[in-house]
N, C-alpha and C positions, 0 to 999 in steps of 0.2 A: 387660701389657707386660714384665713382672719385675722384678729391680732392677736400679737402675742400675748402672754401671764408674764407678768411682772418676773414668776420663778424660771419660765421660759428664758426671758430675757438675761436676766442674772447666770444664769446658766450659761449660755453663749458667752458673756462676756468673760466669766470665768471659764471656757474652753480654752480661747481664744488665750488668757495667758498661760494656761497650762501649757498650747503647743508652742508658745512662743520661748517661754520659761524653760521646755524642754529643749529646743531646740540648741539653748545658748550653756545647758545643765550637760549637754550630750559629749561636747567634747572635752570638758571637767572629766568626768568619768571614765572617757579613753586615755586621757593622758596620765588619770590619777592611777587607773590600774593596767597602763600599760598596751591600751587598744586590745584589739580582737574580739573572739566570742566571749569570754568573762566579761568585759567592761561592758560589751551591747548589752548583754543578760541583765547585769543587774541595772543597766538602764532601764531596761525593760520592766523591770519589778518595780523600780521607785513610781515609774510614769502608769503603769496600770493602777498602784495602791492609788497616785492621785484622782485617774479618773474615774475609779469607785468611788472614792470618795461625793467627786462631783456630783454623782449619779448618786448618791444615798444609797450605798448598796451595802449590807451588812452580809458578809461571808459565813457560812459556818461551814466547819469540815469534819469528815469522819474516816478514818483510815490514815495511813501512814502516807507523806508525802512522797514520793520514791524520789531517789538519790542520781537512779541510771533509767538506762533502759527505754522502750516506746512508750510511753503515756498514749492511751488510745479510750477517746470520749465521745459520747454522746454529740451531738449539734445542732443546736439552737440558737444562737446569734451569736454577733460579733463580739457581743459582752463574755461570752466564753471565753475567749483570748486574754480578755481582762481576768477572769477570774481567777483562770490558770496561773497565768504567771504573772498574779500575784501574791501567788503561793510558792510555784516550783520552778526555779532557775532552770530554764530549759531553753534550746531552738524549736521555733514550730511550724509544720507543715501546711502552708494556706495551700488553696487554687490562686493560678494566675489572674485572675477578676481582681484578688485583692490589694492586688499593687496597685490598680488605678483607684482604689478608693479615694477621696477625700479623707483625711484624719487617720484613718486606719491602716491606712494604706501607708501613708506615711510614716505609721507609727511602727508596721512590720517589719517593714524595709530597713529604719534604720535599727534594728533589733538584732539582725541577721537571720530573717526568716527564708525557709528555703519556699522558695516560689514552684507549683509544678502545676501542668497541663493535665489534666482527667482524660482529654478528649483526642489527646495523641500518641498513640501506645510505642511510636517509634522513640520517644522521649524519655519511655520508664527506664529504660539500661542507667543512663545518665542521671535520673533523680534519682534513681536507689543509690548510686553510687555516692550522691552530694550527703543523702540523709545517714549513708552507713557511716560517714567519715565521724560526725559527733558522736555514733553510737558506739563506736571502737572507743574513744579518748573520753567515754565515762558520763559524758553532757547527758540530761533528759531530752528526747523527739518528742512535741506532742501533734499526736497526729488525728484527725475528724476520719476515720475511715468511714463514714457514710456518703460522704463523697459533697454530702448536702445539708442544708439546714432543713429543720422541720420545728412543728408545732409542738414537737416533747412528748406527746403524750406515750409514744412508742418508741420503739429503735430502729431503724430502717435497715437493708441489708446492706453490710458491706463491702465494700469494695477491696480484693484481697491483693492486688496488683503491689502498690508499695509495704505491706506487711511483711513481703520479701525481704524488707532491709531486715527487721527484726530478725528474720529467720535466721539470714544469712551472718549476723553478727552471734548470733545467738546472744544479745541482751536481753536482760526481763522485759515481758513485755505485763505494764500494769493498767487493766482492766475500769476506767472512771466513770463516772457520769453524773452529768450537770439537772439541777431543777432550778424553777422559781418563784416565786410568788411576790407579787405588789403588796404595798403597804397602803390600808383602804381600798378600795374598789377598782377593777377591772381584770381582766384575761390575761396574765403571762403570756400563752397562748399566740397572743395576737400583738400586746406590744412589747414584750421584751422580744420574744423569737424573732425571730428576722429570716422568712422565707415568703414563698408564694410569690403574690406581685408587690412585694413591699418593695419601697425607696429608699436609698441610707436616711438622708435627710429629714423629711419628715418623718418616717421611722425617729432619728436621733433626737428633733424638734417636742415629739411626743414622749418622750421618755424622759427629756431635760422637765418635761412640765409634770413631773410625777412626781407624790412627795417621797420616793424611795422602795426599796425593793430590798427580799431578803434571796440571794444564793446558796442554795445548798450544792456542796461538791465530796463526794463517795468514792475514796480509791480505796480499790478491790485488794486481793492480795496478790506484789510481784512474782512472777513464774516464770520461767522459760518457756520460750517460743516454739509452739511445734514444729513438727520437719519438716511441714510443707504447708504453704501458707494459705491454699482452700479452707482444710482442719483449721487453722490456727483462725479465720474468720469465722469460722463457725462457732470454734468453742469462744471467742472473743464475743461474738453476738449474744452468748448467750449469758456470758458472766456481765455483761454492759445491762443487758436487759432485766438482769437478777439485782443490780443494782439500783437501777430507776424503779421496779416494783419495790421496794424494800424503804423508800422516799417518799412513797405516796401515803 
């Protein structure tokens, strides 16, 4: 790996108290507001604003925050998570992979992210059911319906299996999508994204030693969710993908 940059370095040791700092900031916030999904939420907003921060990440936004309803975006890396919600008070849908993460993983869990399997269809009855419960009592779901991370440049197809909750609650379902760009030289592309054969780690290592990065985040206009949640991936594909052209 070689050695580290002094801002690599700095970086780590400032993670380091972030999750510790959070860690001991965590049950402040349940007992100040009473535990549950509100208190995780806005732990979850102070702890992403922080590690944007860390990251030099400057946010900008365009479109109305939504209040309800599926939040359904684009995906591109784990910094999505961050982006999100540290803007919009929501629960959010990972894959199972992301509970073993290192940092992230831990930071999901204790958020109260609903965790679901892609790869076992006996599972969905039971994850639409966990996802509709927020969706009924007004919380934002944000959901990665591509199933996957990619390199941005496109939208990939997705997956219309859990947009069933949307359906079936009939909340808005609001239409987003993520870009990015580094501050001086190199690929978004390659080191903010996070797919292919990339590794958390040096992924994370490499991105600590960058002097910052600007996110762009595009939510569409809130709508009802069609009747049936083929359509509703469809027209969702397309308003995601009218978005990200419209960024570039």
């Amino acid at each position: 790996m070689g050695a580290l940059s002094l801002r690599t370095l700095l970086g780590l040791l400032r993670l380091g108290w972030i999750i510790f700092s959070g860690m001991a900031v965590l049950r402040w916030f349940l007992i100040r507001q009473g535990g549950g999904e509100s208190a995780r939420i806005a732990w979850m907003q102070w702890m992403s604003r922080r590690f944007l921060a860390l990251l030099h990440a400057r946010v900008t936004v365009s479109g109305s925050i939504p209040v309800e309803g599926l939040v359904a975006s684009n995906h591109l890396s784990y910094v999505d998570i961050l982006v999100i919600g540290s803007l919009c008070p929501a629960i959010f849908v990972a894959k199972s992979d992301v509970n073993a993460w290192p940092v992230f993983g831990w930071l999901c869990r204790n958020a109260g992210t609903i965790f679901v399997s892609r790869d076992n269809p006996t599972e969905v009855p039971a994850q639409l059911a966990t996802m509709e419960c927020p969706l009924r009592e007004g919380i934002p779901v944000v959901l990665f319906p591509e199933g996957t991370s990619s390199e941005g440049s496109t939208v990939l197809p997705l997956r219309s299996s859990l947009l069933e909750s949307a359906v079936r609650s009939g909340k808005p379902v609001t239409p987003t999508a993520i870009s990015y760009s580094l501050h001086g030289n190199g690929n978004p592309g390659q080191e903010i994204a996070y797919w292919g054969e990339h590794t958390l780690f040096p992924h994370l290592l490499n991105l600590l030693s960058k002097p910052g990065f600007q996110a762009r985040i595009a939510f569409g206009h809130s709508r009802p969710p069609e009747s049936d949640r083929k359509r509703e991936a469809t027209r969702l594909h397309g308003e995601v993908s009218e978005l990200l052209k419209r960024m570039k």
